[in-house]
C-alpha positions as CSV (number, residue, x, y, z in Angstrom):
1,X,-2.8,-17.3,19.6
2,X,-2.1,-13.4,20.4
3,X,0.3,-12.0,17.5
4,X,3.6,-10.7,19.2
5,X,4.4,-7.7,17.3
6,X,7.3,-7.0,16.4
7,X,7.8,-2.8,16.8
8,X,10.9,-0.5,15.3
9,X,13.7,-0.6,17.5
10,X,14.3,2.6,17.9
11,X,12.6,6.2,16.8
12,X,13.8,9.9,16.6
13,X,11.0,12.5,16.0
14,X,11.3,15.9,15.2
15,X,12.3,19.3,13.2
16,X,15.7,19.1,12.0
17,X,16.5,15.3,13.4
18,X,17.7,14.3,10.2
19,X,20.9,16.3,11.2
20,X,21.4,13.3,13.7
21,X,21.7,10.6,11.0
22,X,25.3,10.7,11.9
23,X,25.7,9.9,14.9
24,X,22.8,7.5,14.7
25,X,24.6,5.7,11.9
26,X,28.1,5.7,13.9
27,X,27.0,3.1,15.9
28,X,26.5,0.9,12.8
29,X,29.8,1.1,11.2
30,X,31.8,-1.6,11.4
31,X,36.1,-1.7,9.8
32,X,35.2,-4.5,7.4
33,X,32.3,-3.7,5.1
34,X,31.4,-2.4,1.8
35,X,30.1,0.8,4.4
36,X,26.7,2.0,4.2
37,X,24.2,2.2,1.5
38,X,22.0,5.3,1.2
39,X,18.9,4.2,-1.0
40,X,17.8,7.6,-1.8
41,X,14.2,8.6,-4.1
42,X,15.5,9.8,-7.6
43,X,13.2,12.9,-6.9
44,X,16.2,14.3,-5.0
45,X,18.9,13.4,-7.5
46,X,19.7,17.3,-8.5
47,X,18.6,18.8,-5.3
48,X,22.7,18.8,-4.5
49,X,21.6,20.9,-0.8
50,X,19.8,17.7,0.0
51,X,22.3,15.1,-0.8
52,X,25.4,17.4,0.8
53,X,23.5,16.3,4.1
54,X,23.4,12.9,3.8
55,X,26.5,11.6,6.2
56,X,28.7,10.0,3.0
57,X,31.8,8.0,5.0
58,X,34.6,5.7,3.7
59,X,32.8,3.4,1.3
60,X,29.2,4.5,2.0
61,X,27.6,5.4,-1.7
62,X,24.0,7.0,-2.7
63,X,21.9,5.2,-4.8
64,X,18.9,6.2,-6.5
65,X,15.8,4.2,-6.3
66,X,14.0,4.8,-9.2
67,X,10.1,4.7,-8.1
68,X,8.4,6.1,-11.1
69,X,6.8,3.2,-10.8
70,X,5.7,0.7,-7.8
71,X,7.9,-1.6,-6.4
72,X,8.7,-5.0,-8.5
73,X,10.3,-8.1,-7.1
74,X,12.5,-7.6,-10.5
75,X,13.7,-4.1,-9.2
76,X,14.6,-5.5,-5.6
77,X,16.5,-8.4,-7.2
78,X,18.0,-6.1,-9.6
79,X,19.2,-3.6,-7.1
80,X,20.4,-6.5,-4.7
81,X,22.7,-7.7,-7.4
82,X,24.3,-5.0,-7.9
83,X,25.3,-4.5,-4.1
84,X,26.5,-7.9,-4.1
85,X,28.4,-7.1,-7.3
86,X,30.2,-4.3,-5.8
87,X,31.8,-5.7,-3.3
88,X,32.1,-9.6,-1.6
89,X,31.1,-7.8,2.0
90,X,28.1,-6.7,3.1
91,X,26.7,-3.3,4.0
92,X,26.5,-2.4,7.1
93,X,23.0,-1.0,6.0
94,X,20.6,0.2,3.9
95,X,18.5,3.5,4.6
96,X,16.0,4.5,2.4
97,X,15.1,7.9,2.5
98,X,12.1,8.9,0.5
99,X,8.4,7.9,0.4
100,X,6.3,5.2,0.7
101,X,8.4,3.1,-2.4
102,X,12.0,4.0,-1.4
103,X,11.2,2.9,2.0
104,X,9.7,-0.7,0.6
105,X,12.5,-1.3,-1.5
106,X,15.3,-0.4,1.3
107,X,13.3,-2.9,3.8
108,X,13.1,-5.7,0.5
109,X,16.7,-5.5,-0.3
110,X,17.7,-5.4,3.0
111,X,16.1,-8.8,3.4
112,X,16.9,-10.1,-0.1
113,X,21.0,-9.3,1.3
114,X,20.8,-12.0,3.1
115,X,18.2,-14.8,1.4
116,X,18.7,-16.7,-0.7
117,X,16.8,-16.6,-4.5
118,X,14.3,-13.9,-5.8
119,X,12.4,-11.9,-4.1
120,X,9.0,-12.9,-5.6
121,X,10.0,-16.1,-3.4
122,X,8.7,-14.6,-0.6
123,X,5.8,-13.0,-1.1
124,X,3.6,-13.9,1.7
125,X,3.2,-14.0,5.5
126,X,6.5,-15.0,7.4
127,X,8.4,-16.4,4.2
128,X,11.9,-14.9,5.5
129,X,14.1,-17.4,7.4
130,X,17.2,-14.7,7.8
131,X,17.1,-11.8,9.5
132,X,18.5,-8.3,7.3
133,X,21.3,-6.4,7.8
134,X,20.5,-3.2,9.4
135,X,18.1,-1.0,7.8
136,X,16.7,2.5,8.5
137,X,13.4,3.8,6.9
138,X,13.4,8.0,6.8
139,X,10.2,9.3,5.3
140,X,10.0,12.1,2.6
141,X,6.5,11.8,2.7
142,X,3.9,10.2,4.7
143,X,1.0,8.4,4.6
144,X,2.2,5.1,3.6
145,X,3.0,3.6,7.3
146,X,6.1,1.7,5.6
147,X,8.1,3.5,7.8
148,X,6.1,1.3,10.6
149,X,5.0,-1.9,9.0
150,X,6.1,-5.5,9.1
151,X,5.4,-5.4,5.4
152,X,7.4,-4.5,1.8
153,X,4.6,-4.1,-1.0
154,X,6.3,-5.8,-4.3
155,X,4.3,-6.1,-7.6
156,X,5.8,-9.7,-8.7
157,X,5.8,-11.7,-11.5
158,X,2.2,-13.0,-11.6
159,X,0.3,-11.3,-8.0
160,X,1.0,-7.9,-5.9
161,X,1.6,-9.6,-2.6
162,X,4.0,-8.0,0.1
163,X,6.9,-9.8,2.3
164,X,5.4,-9.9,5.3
165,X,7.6,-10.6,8.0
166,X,9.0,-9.5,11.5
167,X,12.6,-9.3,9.8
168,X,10.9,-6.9,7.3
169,X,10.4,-4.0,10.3
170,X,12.9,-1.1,9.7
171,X,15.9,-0.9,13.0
172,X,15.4,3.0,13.0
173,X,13.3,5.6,12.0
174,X,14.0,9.0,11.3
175,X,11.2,11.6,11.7
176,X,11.7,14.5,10.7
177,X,8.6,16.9,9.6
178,X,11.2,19.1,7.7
179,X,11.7,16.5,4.9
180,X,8.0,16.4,3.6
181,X,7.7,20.2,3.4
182,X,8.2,21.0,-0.3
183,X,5.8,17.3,-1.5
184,X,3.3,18.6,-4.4
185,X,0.2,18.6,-2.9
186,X,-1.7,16.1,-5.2
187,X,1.5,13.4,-4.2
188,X,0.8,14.7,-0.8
189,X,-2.9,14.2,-0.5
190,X,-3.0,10.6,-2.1
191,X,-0.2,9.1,0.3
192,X,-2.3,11.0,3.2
193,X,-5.1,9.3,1.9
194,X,-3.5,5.6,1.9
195,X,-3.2,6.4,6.1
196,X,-6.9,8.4,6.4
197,X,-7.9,5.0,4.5
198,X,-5.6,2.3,7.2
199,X,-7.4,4.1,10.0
200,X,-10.9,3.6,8.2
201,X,-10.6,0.2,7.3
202,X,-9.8,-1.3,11.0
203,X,-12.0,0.8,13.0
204,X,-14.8,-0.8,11.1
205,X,-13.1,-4.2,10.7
206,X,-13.9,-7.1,12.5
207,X,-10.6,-7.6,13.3
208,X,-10.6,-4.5,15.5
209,X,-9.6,-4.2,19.2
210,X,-8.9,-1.5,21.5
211,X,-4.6,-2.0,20.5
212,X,-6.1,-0.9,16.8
213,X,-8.7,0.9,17.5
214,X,-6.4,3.7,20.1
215,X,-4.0,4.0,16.9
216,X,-6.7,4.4,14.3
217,X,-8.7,7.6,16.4
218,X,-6.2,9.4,16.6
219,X,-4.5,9.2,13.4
220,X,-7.9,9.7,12.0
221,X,-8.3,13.0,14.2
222,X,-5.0,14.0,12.8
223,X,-6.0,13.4,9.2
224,X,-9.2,15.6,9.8
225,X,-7.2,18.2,11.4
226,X,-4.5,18.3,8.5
227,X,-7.2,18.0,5.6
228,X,-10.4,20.0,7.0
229,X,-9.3,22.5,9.1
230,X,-7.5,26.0,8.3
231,X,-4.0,26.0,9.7
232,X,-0.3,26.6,9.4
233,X,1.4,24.1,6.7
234,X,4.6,23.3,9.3
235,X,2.3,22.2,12.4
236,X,0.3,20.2,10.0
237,X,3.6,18.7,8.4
238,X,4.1,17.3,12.2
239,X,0.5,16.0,12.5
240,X,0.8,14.0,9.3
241,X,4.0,13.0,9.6
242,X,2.2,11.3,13.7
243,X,-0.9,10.2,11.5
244,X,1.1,8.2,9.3
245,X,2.9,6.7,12.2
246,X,-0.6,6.3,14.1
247,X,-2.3,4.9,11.4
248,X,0.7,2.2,10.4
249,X,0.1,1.0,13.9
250,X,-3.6,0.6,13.9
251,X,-3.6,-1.6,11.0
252,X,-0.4,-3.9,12.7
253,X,-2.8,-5.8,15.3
254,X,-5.9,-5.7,13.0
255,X,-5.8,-5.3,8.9
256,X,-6.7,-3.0,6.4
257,X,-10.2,-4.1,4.2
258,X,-12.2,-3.8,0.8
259,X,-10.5,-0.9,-0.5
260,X,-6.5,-2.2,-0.3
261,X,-7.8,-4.9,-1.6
262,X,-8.8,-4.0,-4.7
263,X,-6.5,-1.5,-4.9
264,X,-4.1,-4.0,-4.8
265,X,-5.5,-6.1,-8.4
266,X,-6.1,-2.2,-9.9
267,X,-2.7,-0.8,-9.4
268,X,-1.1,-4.4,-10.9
269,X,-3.2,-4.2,-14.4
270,X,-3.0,0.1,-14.4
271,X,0.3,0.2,-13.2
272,X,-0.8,3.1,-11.2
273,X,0.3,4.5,-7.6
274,X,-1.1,2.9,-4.0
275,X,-2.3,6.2,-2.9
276,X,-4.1,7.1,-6.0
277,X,-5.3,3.8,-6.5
278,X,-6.8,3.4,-3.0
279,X,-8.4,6.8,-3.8
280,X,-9.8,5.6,-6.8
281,X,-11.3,2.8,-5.1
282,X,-12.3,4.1,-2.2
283,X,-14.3,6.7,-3.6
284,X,-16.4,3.9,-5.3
285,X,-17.3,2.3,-1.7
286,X,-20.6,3.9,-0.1
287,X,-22.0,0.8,0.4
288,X,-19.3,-0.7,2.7
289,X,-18.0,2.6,4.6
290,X,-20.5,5.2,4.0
291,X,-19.7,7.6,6.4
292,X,-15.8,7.9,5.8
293,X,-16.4,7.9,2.1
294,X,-18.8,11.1,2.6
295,X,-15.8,12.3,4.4
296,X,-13.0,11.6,1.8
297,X,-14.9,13.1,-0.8
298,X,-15.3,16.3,1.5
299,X,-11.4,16.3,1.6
300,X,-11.0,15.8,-2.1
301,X,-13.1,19.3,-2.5
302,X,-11.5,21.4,0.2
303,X,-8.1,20.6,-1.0
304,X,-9.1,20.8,-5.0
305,X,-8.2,17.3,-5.9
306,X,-9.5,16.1,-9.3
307,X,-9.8,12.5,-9.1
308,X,-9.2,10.8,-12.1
309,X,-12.7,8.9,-14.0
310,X,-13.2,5.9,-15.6
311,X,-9.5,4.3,-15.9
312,X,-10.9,0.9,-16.3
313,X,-13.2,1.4,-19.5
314,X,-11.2,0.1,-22.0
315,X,-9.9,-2.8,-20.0
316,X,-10.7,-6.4,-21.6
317,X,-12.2,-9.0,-19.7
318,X,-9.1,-10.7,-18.9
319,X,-7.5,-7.5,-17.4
320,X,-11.2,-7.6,-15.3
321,X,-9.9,-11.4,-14.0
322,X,-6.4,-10.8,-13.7
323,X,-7.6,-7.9,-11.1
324,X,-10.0,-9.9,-9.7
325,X,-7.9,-13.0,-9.4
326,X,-5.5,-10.3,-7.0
327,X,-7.7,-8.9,-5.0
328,X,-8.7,-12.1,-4.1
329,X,-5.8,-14.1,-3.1
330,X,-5.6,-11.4,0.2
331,X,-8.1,-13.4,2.2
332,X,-7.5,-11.4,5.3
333,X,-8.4,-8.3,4.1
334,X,-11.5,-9.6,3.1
335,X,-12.6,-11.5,6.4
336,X,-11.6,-8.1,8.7
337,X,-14.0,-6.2,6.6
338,X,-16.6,-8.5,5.7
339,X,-16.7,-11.8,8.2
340,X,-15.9,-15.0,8.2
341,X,-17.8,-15.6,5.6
342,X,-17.2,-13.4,3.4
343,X,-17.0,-15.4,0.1
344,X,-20.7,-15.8,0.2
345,X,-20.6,-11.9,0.1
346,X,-18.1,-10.9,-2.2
347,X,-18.2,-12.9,-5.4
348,X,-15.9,-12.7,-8.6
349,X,-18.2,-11.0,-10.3
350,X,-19.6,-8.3,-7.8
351,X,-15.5,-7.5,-7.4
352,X,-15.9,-7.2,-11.2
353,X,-19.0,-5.2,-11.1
354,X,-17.3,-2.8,-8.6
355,X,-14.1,-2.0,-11.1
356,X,-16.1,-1.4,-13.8
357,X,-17.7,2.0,-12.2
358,X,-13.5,2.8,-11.6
């Protein structure tokens, strides 16, 4: 059966749009709420210009989504309760303004608003039974493709698993090239890279098809152009901000491979970021995509990145399974990149052999 993807409803694009959030949000508001709630990264909590335009009406509030770390199923629920212990009514939405994180945890307590239990329930592929309030996703950086994707990446109690669901998929996005501007460049290099990486992992997938594959070029082309070329800072702001978009899309009808995969055991034992993680990783794979790894590591030397060395070292041997045991629960991944049969290729202990040189 054909998946029937479910897209954004609606999308606003360019410099300065985030001065429409207003009148975009107006159409939201109802008399008889708890108004709307602005989940905002804590990276902007003294940057008072920023907040002052954020449209703040009647019993809308700011909070900050702390993301010093990733995501956790225990954050979302912690976060949801406290919405619900504000007030009986529920928002009329939750926008989440920041990067990759913020925009996961505004989709996941969106959904947890109106599902029952924890969170770490529904980790998994089409788990949600209730659709969320109203939720807006409005990138501070990009790279991610949360701001796109039918998924909310949650480090739970014992797996790193997102909710994957067509309820997850934000009502409105706000794109505004202005707001990623002042990102430090490392932060801004390793979220690029998680999209350079989406784009590299379906057009060699087997799960690829023209749908993907249209996404994935020209994201890709983007990324090149932003990363390898010479250029003015603003116009490549825009082209990122696209790739991102692009590259979101080309993994939505096809899947991502061997590197989120084991990104995904590596950040839940180091506790480290997605986009440095799937740097980490990537870096390591010349033997499944050779040619974009040659590229990657061309990008890490024009834009003097020092990737880090050697993080799993000192890890025991049950840190080495507990990895292991993540990576590969996410059997999808695994099939696009490697086949059908791709348990006869990739064995416990070859995904063991492969984090050690990490």
């Amino acid at each position: 059966m054909f998946k029937n993807f479910k897209l954004v409803d609606k999308v606003v694009f360019g410099r300065g749009c985030f001065n429409q959030l207003d009148e975009i949000l107006n159409h939201q508001r109802t008399l008889k709420s708890q108004g709307i709630i602005f989940l905002v990264d804590h990276f902007f909590k003294k940057n008072d210009q920023f907040l002052a335009r954020i449209p703040l009406r009647g019993n809308d509030r700011i909070i900050f989504a702390d993301v010093t770390n990733e995501p956790t199923t225990f954050y979302v629920d912690e976060l949801t309760q406290s919405i619900k212990n504000h007030s009986n009514l529920l928002p009329d939405g939750i926008i989440g303004i920041g990067g990759g994180s913020t925009m996961d945890l505004a989709k996941a307590v969106s959904l947890m608003l109106t599902n029952e239990g924890s969170a770490a329930d529904y980790q998994g592929w089409d788990l949600i039974k209730v659709p969320a309030v109203y939720h807006a996703g409005i990138p501070t950086l990009s790279g991610t493709g949360a701001e796109v994707s039918r998924t909310t990446v949650l480090t739970g109690p014992v797996k790193k698993l997102g909710i994957n669901s067509d309820h997850t998929v934000f009502n409105q996005m706000v794109l505004d090239p202005e707001l990623i501007a002042d990102a430090p460049d490392e932060q801004r290099f390793y979220t690029a890279m998680d999209c350079y990486i989406h784009n590299a992992e379906s057009l060699t997938g087997t799960f690829l098809n023209e749908f993907s594959k249209s996404f994935a070029e020209k994201s890709m082309d983007l990324c090149r152009q932003v990363f390898l070329e010479n250029g003015d800072r603003a116009e490549k702001d825009d082209k990122l901000m696209m790739a991102s978009l692009f590259g979101g899309l080309s993994i939505a009808y096809s899947q991502v491979g061997v590197c989120h995969a084991l990104s995904y055991g590596l950040s839940y034992v180091l506790k480290l970021r997605h986009g440095l993680c799937n740097s980490v990783v990537f870096n390591h794979l010349d033997a499944y995509y050779p040619t974009h790894v040659s590229e990657f590591r061309h990008m890490v030397d024009k834009n003097h990145i020092s990737l880090p060395q050697n993080l799993t070292e000192s890890l025991s041997e049950a840190q080495f399974d507990k990895m292991a045991d993540i990576s590969l629960v996410l059997e999808p991944l695994w099939e696009n990149a490697l086949g059908k049969d791709w348990k006869s290729i990739m064995t416990r202990s070859k995904i063991k052999e492969l984090f050690s040189k990490m």
